[in-house]
VOKE-698872 format. One record per atom (N, C-alpha, C, CB): residue number from 0; residue in one letter; atom name; z, x, y. Coordinates in steps of 0.2 Angstrom, whole numbers, padded with zeros to 4 digits. Each point is the difference from the previous one (the first is absolute). Last residue first. Glycine has a CB too. Example, Ala and Ser with C-alpha at 12.3 -4.5 7.8 and 13.67 -1.06 7.14 Angstrom:
VOKE-698872
<1; "S"; "N"; <0035; 0064; -0011>> <1; "S"; "CA"; <0001; 0004; 0006>> <1; "S"; "C"; <0003; -0004; 0005>> <1; "S"; "CB"; <-0010; 0006; -0003>> <0; "A"; "N"; <0010; -0004; -0025>> <0; "A"; "CA"; <0000; -0004; 0006>> <0; "A"; "C"; <0000; 0004; 0006>> <0; "A"; "CB"; <0006; -0009; -0006>> 
This chain:
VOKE-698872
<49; "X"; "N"; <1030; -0397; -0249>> <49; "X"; "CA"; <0002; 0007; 0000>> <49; "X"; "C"; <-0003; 0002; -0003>> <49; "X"; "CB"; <0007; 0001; 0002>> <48; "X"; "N"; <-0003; -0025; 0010>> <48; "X"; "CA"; <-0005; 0002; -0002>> <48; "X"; "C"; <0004; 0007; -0002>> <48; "X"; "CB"; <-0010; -0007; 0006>> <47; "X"; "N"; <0025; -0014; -0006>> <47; "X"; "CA"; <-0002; 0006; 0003>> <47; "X"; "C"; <-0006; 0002; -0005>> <47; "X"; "CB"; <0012; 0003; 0004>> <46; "X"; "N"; <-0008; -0027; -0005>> <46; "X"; "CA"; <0003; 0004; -0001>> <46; "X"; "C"; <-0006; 0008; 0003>> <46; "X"; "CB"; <0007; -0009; -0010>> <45; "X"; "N"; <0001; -0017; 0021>> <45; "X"; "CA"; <-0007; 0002; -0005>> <45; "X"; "C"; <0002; 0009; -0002>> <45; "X"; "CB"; <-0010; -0010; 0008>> <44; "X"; "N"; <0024; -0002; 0008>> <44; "X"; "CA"; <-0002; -0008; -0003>> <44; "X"; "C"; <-0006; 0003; -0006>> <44; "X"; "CB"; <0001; -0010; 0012>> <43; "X"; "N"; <0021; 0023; 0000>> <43; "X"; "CA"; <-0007; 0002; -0001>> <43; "X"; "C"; <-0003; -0007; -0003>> <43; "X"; "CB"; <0002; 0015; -0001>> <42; "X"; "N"; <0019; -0010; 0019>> <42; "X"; "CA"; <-0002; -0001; -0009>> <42; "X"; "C"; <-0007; 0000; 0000>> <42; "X"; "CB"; <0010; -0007; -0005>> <41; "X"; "N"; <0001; 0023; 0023>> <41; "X"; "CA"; <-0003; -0005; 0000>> <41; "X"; "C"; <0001; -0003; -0010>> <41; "X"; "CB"; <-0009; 0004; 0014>> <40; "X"; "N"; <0021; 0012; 0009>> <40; "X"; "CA"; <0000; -0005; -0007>> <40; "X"; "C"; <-0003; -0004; -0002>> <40; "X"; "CB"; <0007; 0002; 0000>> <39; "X"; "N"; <-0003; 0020; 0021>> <39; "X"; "CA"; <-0001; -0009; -0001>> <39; "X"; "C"; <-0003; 0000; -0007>> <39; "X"; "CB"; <-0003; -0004; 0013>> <38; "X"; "N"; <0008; 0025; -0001>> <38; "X"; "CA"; <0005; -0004; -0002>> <38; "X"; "C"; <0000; -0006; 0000>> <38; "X"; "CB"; <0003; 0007; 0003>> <37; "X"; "N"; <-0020; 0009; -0008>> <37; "X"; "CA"; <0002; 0001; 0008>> <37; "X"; "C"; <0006; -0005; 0001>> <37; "X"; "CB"; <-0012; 0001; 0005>> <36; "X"; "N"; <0004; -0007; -0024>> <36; "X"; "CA"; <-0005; 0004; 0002>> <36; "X"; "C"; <0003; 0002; 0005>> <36; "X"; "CB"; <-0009; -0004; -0005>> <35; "X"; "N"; <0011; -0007; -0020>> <35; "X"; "CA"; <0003; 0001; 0007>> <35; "X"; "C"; <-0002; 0005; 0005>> <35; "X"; "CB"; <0008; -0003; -0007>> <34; "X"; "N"; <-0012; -0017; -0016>> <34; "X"; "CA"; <-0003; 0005; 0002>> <34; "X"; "C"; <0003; 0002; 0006>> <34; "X"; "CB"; <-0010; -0003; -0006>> <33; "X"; "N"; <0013; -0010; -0019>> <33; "X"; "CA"; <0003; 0000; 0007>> <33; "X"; "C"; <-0004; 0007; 0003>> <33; "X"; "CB"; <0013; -0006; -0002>> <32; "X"; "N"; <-0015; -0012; -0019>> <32; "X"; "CA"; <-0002; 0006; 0002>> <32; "X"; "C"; <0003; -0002; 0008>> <32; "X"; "CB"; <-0012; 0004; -0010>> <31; "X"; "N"; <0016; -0016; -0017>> <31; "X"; "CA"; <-0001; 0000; 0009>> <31; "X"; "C"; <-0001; 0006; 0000>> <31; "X"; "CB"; <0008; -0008; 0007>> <30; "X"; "N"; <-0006; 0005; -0030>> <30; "X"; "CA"; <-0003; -0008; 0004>> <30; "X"; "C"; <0001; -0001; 0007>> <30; "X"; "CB"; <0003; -0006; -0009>> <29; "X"; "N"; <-0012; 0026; -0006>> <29; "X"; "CA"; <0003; -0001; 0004>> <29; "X"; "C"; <0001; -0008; 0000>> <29; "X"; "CB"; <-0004; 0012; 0004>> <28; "X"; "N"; <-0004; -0004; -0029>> <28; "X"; "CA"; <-0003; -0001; 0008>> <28; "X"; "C"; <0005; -0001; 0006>> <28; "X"; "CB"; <-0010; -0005; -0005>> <27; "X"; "N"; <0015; 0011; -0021>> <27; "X"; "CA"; <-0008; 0001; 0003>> <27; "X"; "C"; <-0001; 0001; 0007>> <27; "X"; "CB"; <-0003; -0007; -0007>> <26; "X"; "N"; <0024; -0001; -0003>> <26; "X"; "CA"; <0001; 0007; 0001>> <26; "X"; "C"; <-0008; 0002; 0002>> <26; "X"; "CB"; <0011; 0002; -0009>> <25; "X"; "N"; <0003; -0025; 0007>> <25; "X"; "CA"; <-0006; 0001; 0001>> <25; "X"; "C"; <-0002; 0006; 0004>> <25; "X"; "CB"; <-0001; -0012; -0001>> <24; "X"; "N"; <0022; 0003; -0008>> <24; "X"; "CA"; <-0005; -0003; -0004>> <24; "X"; "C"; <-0007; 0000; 0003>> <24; "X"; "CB"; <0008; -0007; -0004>> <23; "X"; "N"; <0013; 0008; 0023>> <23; "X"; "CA"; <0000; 0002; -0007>> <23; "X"; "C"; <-0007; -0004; -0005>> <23; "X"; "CB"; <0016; 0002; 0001>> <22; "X"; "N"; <-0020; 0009; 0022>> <22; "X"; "CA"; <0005; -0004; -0003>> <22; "X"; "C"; <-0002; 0001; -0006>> <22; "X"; "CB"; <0002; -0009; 0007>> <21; "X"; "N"; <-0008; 0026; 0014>> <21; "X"; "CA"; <-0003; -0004; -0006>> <21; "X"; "C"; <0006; -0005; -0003>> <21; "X"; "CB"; <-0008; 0010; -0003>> <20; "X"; "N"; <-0005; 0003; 0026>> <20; "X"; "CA"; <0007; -0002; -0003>> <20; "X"; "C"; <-0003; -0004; -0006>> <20; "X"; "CB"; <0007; -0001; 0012>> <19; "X"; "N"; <-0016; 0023; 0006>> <19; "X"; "CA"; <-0002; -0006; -0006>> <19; "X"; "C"; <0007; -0003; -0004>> <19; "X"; "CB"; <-0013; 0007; -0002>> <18; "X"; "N"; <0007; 0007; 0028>> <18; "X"; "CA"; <0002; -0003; -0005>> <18; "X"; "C"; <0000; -0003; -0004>> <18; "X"; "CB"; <0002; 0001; 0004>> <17; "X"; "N"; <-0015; 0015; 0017>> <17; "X"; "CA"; <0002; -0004; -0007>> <17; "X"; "C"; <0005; -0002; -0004>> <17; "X"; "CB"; <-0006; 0004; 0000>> <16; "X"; "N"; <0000; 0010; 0023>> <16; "X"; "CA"; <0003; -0001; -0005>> <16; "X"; "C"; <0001; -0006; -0004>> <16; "X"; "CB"; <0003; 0008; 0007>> <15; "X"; "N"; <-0020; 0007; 0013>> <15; "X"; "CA"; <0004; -0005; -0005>> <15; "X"; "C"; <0003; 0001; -0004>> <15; "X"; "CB"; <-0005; -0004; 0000>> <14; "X"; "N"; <-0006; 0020; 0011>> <14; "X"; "CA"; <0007; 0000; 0000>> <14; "X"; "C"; <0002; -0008; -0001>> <14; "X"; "CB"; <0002; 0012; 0009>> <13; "X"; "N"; <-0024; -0003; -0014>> <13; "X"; "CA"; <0000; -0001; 0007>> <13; "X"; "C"; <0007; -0001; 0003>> <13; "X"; "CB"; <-0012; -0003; -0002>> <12; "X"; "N"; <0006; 0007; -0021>> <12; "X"; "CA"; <-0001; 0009; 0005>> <12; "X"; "C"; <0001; -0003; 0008>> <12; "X"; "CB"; <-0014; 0008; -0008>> <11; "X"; "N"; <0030; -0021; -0010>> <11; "X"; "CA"; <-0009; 0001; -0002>> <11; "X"; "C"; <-0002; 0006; 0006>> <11; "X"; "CB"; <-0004; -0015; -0005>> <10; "X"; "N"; <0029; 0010; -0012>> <10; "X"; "CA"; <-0003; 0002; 0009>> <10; "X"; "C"; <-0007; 0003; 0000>> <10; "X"; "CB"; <0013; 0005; 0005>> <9; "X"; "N"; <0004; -0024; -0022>> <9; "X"; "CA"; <-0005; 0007; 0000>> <9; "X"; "C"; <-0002; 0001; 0008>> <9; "X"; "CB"; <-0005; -0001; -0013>> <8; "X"; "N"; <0025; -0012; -0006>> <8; "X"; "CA"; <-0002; 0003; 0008>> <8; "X"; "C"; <-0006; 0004; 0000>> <8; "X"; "CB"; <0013; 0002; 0003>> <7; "X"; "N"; <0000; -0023; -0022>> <7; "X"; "CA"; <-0007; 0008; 0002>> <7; "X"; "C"; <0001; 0000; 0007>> <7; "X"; "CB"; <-0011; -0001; -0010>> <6; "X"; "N"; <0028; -0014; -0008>> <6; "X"; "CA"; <-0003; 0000; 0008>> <6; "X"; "C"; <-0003; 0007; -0001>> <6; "X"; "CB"; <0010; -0009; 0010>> <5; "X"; "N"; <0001; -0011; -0026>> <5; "X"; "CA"; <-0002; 0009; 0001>> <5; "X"; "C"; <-0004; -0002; 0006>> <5; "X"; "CB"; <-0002; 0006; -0013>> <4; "X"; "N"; <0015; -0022; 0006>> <4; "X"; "CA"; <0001; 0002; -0003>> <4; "X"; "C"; <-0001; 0008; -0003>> <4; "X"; "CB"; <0002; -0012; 0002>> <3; "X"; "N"; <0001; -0009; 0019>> <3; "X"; "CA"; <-0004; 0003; -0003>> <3; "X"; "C"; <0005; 0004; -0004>> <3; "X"; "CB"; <-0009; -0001; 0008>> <2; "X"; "N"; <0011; -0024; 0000>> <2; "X"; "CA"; <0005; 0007; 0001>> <2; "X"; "C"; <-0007; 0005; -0005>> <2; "X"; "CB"; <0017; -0006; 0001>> <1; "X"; "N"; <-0026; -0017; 0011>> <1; "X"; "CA"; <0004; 0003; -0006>> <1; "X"; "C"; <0002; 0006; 0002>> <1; "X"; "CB"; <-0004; -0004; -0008>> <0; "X"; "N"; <0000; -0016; 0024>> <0; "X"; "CA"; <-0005; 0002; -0003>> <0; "X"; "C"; <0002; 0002; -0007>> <0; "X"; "CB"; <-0006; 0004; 0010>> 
């Protein structure tokens, strides 16, 4: 895929954990999102609502 070059953690109320990964040349917008919940990882096909 790519090596990220900023990654965001945020912990939403329902103990999700988010991840927004960004490459280089496109500091706007996440180009993956990972979501972890109970111990399973999902990539996300459509960006986090918040």
């Amino acid at each position: 895929m790519f090596t990220p070059v900023r990654v965001i953690e945020s912990v939403q109320n329902d103990g999700t954990i988010i991840y927004e990964l960004f490459k280089t040349g496109t500091p706007e917008a996440p180009s993956a999102e990972i979501s972890v919940k109970d111990g399973k990882a999902e990539m996300l096909t459509e960006r986090w609502g918040y």
